[in-house]
C-alpha positions as CSV (number, residue, x, y, z in Angstrom):
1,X,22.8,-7.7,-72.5
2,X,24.8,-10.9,-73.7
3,X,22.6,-14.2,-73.5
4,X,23.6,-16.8,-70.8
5,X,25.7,-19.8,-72.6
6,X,24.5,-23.4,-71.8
7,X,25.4,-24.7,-68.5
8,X,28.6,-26.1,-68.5
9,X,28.8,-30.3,-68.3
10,X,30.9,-32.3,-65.7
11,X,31.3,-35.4,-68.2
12,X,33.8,-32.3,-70.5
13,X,35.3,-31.0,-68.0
14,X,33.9,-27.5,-68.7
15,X,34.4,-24.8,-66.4
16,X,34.0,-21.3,-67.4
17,X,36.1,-18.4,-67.2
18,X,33.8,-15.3,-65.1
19,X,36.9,-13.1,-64.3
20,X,37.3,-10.3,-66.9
21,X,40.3,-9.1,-65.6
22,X,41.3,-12.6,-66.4
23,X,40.8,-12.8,-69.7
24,X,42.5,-9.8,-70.8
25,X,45.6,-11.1,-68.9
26,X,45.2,-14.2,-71.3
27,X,45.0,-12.2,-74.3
28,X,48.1,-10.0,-73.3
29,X,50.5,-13.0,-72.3
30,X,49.6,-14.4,-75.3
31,X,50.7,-11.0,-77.1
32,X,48.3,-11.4,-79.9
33,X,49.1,-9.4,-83.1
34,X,46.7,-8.0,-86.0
35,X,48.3,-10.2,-88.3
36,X,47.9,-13.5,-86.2
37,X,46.0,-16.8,-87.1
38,X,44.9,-17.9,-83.4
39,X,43.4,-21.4,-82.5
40,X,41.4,-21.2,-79.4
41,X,40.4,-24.8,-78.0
42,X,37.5,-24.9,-75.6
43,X,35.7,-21.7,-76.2
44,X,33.1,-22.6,-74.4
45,X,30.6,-19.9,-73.4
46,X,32.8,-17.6,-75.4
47,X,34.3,-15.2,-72.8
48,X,37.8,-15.0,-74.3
49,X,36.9,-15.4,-78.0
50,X,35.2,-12.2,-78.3
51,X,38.7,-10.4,-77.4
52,X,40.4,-12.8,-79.7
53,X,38.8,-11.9,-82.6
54,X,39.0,-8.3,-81.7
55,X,42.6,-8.6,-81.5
56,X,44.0,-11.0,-84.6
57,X,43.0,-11.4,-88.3
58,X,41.4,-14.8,-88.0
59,X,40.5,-16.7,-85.2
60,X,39.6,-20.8,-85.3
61,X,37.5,-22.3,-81.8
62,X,37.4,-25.6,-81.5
63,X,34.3,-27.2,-79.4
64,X,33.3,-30.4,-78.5
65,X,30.0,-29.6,-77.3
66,X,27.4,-29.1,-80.1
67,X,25.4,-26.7,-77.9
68,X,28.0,-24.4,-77.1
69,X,29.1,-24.4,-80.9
70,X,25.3,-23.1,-81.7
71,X,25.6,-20.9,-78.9
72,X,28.7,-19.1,-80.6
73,X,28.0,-19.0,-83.9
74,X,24.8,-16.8,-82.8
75,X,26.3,-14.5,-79.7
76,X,29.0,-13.8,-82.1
77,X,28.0,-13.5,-85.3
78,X,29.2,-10.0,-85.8
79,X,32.5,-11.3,-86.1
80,X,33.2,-12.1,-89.6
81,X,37.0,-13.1,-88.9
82,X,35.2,-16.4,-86.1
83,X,35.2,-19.9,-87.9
84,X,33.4,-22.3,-85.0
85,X,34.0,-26.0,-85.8
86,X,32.4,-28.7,-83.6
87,X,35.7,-30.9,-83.5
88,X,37.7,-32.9,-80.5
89,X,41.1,-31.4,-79.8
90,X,42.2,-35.3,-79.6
91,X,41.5,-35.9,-83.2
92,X,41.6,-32.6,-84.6
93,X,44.2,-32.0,-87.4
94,X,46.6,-29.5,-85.9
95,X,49.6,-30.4,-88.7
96,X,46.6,-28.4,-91.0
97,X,47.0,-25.2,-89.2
98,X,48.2,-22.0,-90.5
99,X,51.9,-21.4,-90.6
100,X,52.0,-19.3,-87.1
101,X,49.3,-20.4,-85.4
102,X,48.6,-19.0,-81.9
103,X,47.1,-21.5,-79.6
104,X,45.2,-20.1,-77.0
105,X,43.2,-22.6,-74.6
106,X,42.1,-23.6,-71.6
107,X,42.1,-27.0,-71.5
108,X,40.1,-30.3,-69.3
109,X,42.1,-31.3,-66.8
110,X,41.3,-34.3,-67.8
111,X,42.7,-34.4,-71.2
112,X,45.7,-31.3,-71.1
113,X,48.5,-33.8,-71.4
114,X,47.6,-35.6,-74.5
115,X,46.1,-32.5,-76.5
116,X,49.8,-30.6,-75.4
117,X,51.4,-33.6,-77.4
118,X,49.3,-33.8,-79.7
119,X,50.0,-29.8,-80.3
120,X,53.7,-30.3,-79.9
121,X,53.7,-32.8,-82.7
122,X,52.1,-29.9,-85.1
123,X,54.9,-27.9,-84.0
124,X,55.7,-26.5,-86.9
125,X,52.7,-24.8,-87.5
126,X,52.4,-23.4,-83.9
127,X,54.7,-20.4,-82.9
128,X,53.4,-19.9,-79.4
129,X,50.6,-21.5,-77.4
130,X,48.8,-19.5,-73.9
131,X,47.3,-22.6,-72.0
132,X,45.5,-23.2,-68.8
133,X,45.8,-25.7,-66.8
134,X,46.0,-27.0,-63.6
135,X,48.3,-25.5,-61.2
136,X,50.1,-29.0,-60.7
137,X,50.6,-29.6,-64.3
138,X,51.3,-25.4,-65.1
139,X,54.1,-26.6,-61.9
140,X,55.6,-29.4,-64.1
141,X,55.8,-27.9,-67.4
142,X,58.1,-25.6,-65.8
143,X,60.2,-27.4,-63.7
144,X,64.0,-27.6,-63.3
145,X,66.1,-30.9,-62.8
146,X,66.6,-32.3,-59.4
147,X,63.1,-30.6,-58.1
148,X,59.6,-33.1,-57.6
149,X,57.6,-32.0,-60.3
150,X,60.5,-32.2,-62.9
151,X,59.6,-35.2,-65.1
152,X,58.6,-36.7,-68.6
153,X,56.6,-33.7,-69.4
154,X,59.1,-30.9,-68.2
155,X,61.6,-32.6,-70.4
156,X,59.8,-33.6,-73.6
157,X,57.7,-29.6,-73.5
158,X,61.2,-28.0,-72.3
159,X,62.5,-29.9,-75.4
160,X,60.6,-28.4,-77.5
161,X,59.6,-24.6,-76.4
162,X,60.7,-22.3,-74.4
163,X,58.3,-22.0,-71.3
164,X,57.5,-19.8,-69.1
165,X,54.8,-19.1,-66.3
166,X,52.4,-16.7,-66.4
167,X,50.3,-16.8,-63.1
168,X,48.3,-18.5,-60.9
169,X,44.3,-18.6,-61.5
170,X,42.0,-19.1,-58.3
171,X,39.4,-21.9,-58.7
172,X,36.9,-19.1,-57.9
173,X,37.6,-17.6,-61.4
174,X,35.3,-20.1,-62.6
175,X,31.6,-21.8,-62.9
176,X,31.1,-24.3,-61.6
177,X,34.1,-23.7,-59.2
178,X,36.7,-26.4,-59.9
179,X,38.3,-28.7,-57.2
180,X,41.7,-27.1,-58.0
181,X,43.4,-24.0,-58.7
182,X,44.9,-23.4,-62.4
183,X,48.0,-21.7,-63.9
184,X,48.9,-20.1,-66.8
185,X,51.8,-20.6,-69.0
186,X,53.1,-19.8,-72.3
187,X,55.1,-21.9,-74.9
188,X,56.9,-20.3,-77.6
189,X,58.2,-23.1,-79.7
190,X,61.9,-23.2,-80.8
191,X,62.1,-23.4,-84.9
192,X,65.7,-22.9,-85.1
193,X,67.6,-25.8,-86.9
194,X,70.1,-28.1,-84.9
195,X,72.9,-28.7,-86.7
196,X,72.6,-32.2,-85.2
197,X,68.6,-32.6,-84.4
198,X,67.4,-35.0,-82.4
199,X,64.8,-37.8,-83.6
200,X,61.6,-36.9,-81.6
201,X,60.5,-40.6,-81.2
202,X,63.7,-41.6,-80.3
203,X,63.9,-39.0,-77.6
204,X,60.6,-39.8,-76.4
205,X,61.6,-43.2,-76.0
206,X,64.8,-42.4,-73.8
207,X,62.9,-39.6,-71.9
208,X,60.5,-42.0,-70.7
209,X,62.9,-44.5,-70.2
210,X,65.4,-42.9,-67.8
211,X,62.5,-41.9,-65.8
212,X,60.4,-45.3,-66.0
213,X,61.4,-46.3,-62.1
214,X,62.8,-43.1,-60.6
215,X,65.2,-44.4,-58.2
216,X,66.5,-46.4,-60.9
217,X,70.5,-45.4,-62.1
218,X,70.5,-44.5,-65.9
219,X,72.5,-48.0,-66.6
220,X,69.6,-49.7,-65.2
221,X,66.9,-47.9,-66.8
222,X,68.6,-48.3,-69.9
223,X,69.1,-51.9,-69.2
224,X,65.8,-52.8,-69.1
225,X,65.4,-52.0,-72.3
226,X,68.1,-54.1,-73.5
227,X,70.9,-51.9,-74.7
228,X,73.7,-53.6,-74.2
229,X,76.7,-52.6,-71.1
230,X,78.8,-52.3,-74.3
231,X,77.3,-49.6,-75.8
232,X,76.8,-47.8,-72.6
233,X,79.4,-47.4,-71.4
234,X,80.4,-46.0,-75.2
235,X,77.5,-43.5,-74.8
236,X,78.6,-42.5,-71.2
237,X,82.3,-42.2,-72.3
238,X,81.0,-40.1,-75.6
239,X,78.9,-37.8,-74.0
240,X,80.8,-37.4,-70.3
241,X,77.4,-38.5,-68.4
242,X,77.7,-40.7,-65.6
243,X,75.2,-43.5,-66.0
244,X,75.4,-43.7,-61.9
245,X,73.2,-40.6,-62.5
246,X,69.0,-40.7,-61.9
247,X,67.0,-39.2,-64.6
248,X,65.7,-36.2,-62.5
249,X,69.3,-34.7,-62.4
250,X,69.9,-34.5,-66.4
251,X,68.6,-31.0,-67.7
252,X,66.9,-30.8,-71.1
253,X,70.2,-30.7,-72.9
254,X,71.4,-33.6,-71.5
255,X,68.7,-35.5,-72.6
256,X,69.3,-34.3,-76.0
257,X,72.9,-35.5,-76.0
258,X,71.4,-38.8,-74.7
259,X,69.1,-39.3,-76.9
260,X,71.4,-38.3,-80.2
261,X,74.2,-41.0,-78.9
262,X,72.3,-44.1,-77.8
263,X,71.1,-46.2,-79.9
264,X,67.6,-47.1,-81.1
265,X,65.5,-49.2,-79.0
């Protein structure tokens, strides 16, 4: 009989994973091959990383919490391909991944937004990534323009992957049992070259802009951050978008074709 991991702490956001049937949907969306280099964030009490290792050539878990690193390295030792490192997903080094990293995680509620960009900015090393999250952010990663949840991080993830959603987790999936349900999603990150790319900080910059007030028109986001009415109206005459337009009704492309005709700010 496998040993009980440590009890999970509020102050990390832990909640553990006690469906079965759930993890092996996690390890089939994320389609993991024999070959594969995976990155699992938030092991935890170890419940998926077992199948992980079972399924790919080498699998890195990352874990904050010093006890549940000891607990892993001894529950499964017997699996030679497991490297356990006690490290923060904010700090961690993601750009020193293996080319074709899987990312596999189920991540604080807390914290999923900042660790997704901080993954998306190693996205070069990354070819797909399986998270959990909660259900409202799992909602906006895959939203479409003119809908609620459709914001900074549909645009700036959509930008960058192709996204799709797996399915919906019930809260009583886990211990302790969460205040919120989760989702599932999958990113498989686009590598193909643009013949004309777009500067990532730049489009950051105009993604967050256009959406800084809403109800704001694109002309007076963009205003308040002093580009002149000269050279917008030469960016809405070179690219055919109306600047009478709110940000919520461009699609990803759009936002591209923004971002590669305005000028820095």
């Amino acid at each position: 009989m496998a040993s009980l991991p440590p009890y999970p702490r509020k102050r990390l956001g832990q909640h553990f994973l006690i469906d079965p049937n759930l993890i092996r949907k996690i390890v089939s969306l994320a389609d993991i091959q024999p070959s594969d280099s995976v990155c699992e964030i938030g092991p935890g009490g170890g419940a998926l990383t077992g199948l992980l290792c079972q399924a790919a050539k080498h699998v890195l878990a990352l874990e904050v919490d010093p006890r549940m690193v000891e607990f892993l390295k001894t529950e499964l030792a017997g699996y030679p391909n497991l490297e356990v490192e006690a490290q923060d997903a904010l700090k961690y080094p993601f750009s020193q991944l293996p080319p074709s990293t899987v990312v596999v995680a189920n991540l604080p509620y807390n914290i999923s937004t900042p660790i997704m960009f901080r993954l998306l900015e190693s996205q070069q090393h990354i070819s797909r990534m399986v998270l959990m999250v909660q259900q409202e952010v799992a909602q906006r990663l895959v939203a479409k323009p003119r809908s609620k949840d459709y914001g900074v991080l549909s645009v700036m993830v959509q930008h960058l992957a192709d996204v799709k959603f797996g399915f919906k987790v019930s809260r009583k999936c886990f211990r302790p049992v969460p205040d919120v349900d989760s989702g599932v999603v999958r990113l498989d990150i686009r590598h193909g070259h643009s013949a004309k790319p777009v500067h990532l900080p730049h489009f950051q910059r105009v993604v967050r802009s256009a959406f800084g007030q809403r109800r704001k028109t694109l002309m007076n986001a963009f205003r308040s951050v002093k580009i002149s009415d000269e050279s917008l109206q030469q960016v809405q005459h070179e690219t055919g978008i109306s600047f009478t337009r709110r940000a919520e009704t461009l699609s990803v492309h759009e936002f591209q074709e923004l971002s590669r005709a305005l000028p820095a700010f």
